[in-house]
C-alpha distance (Angstrom), angle and dihedral (degrees) to the residues before:
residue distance angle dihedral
X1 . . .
X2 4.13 . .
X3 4.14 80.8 .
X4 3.59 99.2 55.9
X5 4.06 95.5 38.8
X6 4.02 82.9 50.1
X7 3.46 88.5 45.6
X8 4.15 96.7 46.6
X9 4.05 84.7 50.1
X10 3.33 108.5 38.9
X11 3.80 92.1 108.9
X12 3.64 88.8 57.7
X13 3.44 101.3 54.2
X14 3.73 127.3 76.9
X15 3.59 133.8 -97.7
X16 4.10 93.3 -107.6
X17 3.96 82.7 65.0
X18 3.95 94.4 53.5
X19 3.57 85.2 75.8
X20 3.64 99.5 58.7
X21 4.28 82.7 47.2
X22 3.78 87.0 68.5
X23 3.18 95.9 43.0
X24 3.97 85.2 57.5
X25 3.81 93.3 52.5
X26 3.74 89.1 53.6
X27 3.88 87.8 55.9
X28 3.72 91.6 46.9
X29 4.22 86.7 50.6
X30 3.49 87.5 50.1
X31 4.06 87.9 49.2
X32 3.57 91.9 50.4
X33 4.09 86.8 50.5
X34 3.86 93.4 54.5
X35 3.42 89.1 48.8
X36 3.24 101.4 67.2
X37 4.11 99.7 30.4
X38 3.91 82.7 61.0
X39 4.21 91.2 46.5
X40 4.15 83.8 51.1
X41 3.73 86.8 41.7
X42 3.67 89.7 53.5
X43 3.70 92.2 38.5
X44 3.46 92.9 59.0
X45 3.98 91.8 56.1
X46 3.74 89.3 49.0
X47 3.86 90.4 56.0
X48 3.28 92.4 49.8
X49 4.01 95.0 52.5
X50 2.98 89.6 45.8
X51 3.80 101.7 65.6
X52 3.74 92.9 33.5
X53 4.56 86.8 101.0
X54 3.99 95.2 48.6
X55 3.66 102.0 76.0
X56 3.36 92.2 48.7
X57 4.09 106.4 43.6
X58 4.07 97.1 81.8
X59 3.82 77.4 65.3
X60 3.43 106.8 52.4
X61 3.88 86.6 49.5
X62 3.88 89.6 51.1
X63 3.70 97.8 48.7
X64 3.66 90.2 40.1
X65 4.00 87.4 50.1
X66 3.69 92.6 -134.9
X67 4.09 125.7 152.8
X68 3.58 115.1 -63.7
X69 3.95 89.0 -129.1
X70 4.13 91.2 65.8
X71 3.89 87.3 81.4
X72 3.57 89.0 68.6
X73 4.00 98.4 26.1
X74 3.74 95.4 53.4
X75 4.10 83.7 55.2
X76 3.71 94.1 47.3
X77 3.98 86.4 51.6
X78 3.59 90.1 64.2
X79 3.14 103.2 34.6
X80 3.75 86.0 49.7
X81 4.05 97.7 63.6
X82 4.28 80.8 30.9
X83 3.99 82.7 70.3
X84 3.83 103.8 36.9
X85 3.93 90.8 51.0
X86 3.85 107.2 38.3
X87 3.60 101.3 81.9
X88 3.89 86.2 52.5
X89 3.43 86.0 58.8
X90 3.39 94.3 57.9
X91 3.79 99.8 46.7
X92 4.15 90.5 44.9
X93 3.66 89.4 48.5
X94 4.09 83.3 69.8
X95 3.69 82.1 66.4
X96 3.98 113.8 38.7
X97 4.15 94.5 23.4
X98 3.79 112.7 -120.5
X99 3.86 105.5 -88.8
X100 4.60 84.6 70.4
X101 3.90 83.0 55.9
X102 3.81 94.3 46.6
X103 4.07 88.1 46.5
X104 4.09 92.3 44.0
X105 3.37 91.7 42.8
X106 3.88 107.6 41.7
X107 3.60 83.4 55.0
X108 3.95 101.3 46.7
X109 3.95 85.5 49.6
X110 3.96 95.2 52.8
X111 3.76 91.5 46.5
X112 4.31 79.6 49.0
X113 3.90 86.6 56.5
X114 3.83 92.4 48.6
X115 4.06 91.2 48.8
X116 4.12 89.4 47.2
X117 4.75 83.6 41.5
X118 3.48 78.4 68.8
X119 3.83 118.8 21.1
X120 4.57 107.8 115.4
X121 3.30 99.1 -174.1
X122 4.27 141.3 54.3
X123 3.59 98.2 -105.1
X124 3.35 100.9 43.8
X125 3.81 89.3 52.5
X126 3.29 99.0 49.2
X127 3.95 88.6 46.3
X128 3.72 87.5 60.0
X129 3.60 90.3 50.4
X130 3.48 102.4 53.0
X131 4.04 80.6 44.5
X132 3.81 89.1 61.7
X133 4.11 91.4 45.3
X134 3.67 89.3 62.0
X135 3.96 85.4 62.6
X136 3.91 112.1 26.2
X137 4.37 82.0 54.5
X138 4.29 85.8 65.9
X139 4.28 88.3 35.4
X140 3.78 90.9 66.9
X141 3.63 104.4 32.0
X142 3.87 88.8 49.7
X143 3.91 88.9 55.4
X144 3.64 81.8 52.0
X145 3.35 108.6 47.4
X146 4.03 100.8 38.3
X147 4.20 85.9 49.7
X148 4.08 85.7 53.7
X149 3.85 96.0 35.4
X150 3.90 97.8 39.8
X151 3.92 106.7 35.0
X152 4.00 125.7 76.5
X153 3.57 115.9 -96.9
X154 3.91 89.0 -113.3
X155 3.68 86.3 62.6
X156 3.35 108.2 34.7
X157 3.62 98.7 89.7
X158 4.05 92.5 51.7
X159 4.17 95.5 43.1
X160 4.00 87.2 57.5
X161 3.94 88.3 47.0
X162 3.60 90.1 48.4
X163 3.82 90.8 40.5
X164 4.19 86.6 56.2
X165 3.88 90.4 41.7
X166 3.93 89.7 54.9
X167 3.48 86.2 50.5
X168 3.85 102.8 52.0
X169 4.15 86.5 40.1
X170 3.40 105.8 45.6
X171 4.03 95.3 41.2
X172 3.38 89.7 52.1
X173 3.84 94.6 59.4
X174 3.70 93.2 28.4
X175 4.18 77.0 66.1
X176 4.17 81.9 51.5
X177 3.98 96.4 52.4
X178 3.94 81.5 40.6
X179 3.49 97.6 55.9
X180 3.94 91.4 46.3
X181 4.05 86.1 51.6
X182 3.48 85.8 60.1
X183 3.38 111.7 55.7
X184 3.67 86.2 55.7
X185 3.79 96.0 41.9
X186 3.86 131.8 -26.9
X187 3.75 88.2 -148.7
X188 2.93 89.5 54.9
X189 3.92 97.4 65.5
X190 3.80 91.3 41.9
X191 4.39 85.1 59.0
X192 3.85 101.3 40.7
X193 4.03 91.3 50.3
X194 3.83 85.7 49.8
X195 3.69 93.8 52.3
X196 3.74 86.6 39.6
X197 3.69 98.8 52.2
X198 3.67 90.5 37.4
X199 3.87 94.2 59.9
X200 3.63 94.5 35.3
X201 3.96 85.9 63.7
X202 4.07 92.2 65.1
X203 3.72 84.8 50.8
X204 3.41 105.3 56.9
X205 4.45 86.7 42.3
X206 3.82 79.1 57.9
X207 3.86 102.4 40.7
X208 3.98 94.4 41.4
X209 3.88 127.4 73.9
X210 3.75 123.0 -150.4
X211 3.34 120.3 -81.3
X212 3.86 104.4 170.7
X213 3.85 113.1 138.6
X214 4.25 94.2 -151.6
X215 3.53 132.2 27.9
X216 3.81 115.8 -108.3
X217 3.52 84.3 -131.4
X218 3.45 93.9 57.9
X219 4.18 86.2 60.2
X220 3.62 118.5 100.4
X221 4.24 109.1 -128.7
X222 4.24 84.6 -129.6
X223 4.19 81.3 51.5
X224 3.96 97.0 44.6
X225 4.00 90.1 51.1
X226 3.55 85.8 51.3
X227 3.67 93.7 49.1
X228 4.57 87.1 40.5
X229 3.61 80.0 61.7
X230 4.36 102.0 100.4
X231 4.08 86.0 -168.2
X232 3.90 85.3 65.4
X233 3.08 106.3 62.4
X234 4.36 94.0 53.4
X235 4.13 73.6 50.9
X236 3.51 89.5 59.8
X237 3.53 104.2 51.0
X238 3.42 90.6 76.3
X239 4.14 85.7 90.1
X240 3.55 91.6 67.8
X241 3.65 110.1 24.9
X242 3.81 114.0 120.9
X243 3.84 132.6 156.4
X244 3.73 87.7 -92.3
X245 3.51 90.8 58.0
X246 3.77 94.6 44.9
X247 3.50 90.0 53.9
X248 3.83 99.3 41.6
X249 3.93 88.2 52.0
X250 3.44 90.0 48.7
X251 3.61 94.4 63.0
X252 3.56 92.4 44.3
X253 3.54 85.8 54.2
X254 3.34 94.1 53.1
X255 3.80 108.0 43.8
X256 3.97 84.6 48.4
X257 3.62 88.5 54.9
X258 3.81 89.4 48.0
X259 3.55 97.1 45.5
X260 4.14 101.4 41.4
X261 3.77 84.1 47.9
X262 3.80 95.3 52.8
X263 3.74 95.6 38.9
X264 3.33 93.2 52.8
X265 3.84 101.5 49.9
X266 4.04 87.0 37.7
X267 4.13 87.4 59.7
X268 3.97 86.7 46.9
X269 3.75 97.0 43.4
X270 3.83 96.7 56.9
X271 3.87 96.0 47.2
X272 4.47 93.6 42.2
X273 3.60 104.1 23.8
X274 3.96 109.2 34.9
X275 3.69 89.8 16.5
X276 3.88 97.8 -133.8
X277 4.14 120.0 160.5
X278 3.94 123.7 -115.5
X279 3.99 86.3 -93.3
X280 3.64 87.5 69.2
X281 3.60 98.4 48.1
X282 3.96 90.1 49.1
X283 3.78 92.3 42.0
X284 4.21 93.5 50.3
X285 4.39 82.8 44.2
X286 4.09 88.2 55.8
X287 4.12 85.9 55.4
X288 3.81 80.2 50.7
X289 3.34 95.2 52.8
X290 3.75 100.6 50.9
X291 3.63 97.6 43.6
X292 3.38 83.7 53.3
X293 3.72 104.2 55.3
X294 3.40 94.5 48.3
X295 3.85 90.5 52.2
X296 3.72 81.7 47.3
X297 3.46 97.2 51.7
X298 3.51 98.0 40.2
X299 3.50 120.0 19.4
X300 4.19 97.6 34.3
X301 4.02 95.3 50.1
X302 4.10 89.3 48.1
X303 4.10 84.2 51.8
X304 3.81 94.3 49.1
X305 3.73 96.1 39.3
X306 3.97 111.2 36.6
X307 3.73 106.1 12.9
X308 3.65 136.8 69.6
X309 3.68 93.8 -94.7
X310 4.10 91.2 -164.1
X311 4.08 85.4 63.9
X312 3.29 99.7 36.5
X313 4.25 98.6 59.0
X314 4.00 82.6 53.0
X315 3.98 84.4 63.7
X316 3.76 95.5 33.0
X317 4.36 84.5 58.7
X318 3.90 90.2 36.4
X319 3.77 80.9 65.1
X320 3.44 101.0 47.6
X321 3.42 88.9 51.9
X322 3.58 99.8 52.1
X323 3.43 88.0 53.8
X324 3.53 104.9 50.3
X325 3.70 81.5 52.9
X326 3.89 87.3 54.4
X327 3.67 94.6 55.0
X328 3.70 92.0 44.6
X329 4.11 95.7 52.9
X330 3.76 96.8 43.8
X331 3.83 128.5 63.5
X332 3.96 96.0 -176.6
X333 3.99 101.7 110.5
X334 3.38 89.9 -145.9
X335 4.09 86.2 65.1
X336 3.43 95.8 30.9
X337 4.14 88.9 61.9
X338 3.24 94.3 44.7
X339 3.63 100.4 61.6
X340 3.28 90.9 35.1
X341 4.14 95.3 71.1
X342 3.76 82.6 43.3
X343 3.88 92.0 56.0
X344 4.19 82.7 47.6
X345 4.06 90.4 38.3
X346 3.65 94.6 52.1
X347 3.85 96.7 41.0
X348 3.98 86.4 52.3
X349 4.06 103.2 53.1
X350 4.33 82.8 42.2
X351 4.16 83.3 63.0
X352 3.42 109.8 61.6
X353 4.30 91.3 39.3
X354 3.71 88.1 47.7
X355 3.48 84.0 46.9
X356 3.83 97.6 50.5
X357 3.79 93.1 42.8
X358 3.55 85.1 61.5
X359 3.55 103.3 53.8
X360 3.39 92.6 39.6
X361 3.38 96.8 65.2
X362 3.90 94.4 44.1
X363 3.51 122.5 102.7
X364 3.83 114.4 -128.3
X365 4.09 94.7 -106.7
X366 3.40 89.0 48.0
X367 4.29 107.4 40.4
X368 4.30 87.4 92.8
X369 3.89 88.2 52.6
X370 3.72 97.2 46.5
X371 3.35 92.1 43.4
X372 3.07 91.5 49.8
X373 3.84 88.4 52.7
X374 3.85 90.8 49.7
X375 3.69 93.5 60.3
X376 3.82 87.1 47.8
X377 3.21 93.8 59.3
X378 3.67 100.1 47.0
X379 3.64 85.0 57.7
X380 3.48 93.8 51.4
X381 3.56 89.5 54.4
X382 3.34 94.0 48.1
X383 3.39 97.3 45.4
X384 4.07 89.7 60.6
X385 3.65 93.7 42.9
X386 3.88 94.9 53.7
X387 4.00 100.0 49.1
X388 3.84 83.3 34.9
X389 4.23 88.2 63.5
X390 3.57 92.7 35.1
X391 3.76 98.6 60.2
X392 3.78 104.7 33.9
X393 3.73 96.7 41.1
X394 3.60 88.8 84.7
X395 3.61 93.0 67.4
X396 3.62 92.5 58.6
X397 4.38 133.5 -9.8
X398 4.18 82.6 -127.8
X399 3.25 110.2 41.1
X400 3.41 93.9 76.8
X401 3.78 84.5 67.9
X402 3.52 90.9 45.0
X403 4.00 90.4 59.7
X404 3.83 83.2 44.7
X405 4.08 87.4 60.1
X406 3.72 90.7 56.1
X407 3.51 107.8 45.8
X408 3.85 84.4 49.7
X409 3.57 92.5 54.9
X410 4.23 85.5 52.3
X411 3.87 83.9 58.0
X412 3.75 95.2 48.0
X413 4.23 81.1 55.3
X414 3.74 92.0 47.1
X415 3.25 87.9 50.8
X416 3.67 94.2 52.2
X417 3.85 90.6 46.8
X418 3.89 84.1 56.1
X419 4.05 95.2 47.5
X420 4.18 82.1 46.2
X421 3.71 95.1 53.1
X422 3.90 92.7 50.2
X423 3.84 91.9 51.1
X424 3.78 83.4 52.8
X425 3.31 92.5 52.5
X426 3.66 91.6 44.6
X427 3.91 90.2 -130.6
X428 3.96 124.8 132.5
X429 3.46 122.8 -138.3
């Protein structure tokens, strides 16, 4: 209120008070900046809560002597609602701003993790999983769409970097804490993150300011059960669809297919093949984790600010699909860990620049929509990878990782057909 009333008589005052009026816009830039260090802050407890389950799932399926498959079909559940309702968070976000999403849907996915705490049978874990997609599909688009709606332009690009760095970081020792959970109790896991996420979702309402473009109020009830409807939203993208776009979701497509699908049978492998406890799983995720920030930190902001960033995600897949190959071809586990955090390393840094690509080919009325659209197609990739894994892993323990080195090496030509198209259109990235 002392802004505005400052601001409505700031003609009226004199020029020894104009001073004290900067002075007041450096506050407010320092408001904005504490904004969003406690959103990261908060961010970074989500991610961690968020992972805390993961290390311990391939046990709950041993001890409740389920299919091997259900470690990858109870992911591909989620993921499954993740992809049919993200874009629908984007649009609805227009209406209710993103920090109501992140408090509706914090909550629903902690009350997800109690149902799945407790679930003993296959359908009524994947049930609870396809309960949690409905929620963790608005999670990450909100994340998305506050960091493009909220932040400067000269920051935008490096919030959503740090956003995906936080992400690949914090996951990775949110799988360490995890793992440590579950050698005392698995249950135990599944009810911290659920009190974690759950209190984490009044934070982020508290942290975040509005960003909604239109008052709900302002929406028609015929127009909000248009915009309810999930199948709308994929409708909609044909306003911004272009063969950039086609070929940038492809690759996102892709190296989410590539990395659920490794992830997945990397969790499993550990536990059935070299026998190794949750601990180890969150303790080889931590290594993950730091080489990852520092690639983050490093290597990803060099690509996005002084390279061609078009030809330098060909070589960022390339990698990832050398190294899945790597990890397929050599049983030593010395080998077979090491190019397994460069499979996770590589997949990390291509994030964020797939990430800013994206949005930096959005227009403004469109960024919540095509974010939107990003996230769905991560879970659509995720979603193939996961049941892919699941149901060819027990042919063989590797050749899961052998299908991972493939559908890498389609994103390294998708990729190509991307950095093709540009030259055509005689634009630089």
């Amino acid at each position: 209120c002392s802004y505005i009333i400052n601001n409505i008589f700031l003609d009226k005052i004199s020029t020894r008070f104009l001073r004290r009026e900067e002075g007041r816009k450096d506050r407010r830039g320092m408001k904005y900046r504490t904004r969003f260090t406690a959103f990261f802050f908060t961010l970074i407890i989500f991610d961690l809560a968020a992972n805390f389950a993961h290390p311990g799932t391939p046990t709950v399926i041993q001890d409740l002597n389920l299919h091997d498959y259900m470690f990858s079909v109870a992911m591909a559940a989620m993921m499954f609602t993740n992809f049919l309702l993200s874009p629908f968070w984007g649009k609805i976000n227009n209406y209710i701003s993103s920090r109501t999403s992140l408090l509706i849907c914090c909550c629903g996915y902690g009350v997800a993790q109690l149902w799945f705490a407790y679930s003993t049978t296959e359908l009524m874990i994947i049930l609870a999983r396809m309960f949690a997609g409905l929620f963790t599909g608005g999670i990450f688009v909100s994340f998305l769409t506050y960091v493009v709606n909220v932040a400067r332009p000269e920051d935008q690009g490096k919030f959503l970097t740090y956003t995906a760095t936080i992400k690949s970081v914090a996951s990775a020792f949110g799988y360490m804490i995890g793992g440590f959970l579950g050698e005392i109790s698995v249950r135990l896991s599944f009810l911290a993150q659920a009190a974690t996420l759950i209190a984490v979702a009044f934070l982020f309402f508290v942290i975040c300011q509005p960003d909604s473009s239109t008052s709900l109020r302002e929406v028609s009830p015929k127009q909000l059960a248009k915009e309810a409807n999930p199948f709308q939203a994929f409708i909609d993208s044909r306003h911004f669809m272009s063969m950039a776009f086609v070929f940038l979701f492809a690759v996102n497509i892709l190296t989410n297919f590539g990395n659920t699908g490794f992830d997945q049978a990397f969790n499993y492998y550990l536990k059935d093949a070299l026998g190794l406890t949750s601990s180890y799983n969150g303790i080889v995720k931590a290594l993950v984790g730091l080489i990852s920030f520092a690639a983050n930190m490093t290597l990803c902001i060099w690509i996005i600010n002084r390279t061609k960033v078009r030809r330098s995600l060909v070589v960022i897949v390339l990698v990832c699909t050398l190294s899945a190959l790597g990890v397929t071809v050599f049983s030593n586990i010395v080998l077979f860990i090491a190019f397994s955090v460069l499979v996770y390393a590589g997949y990390s840094v291509s994030v964020p620049v797939l990430q800013s690509m994206v949005a930096g080919r959005a227009t403004p009325a469109q960024k919540n929509l095509v974010m939107g659209f990003f996230n769905a197609t991560q879970s659509l990739g995720s979603i193939a990878g996961s049941l892919t894994a699941g149901f060819i892993y027990s042919l063989h323990a590797k050749v899961p990782f052998a299908c991972t080195a493939v559908i890498y090496a389609l994103g390294t030509l998708a990729a190509l057909g991307y950095v093709r198209l540009g030259k055509r259109a005689g634009k630089a990235a």
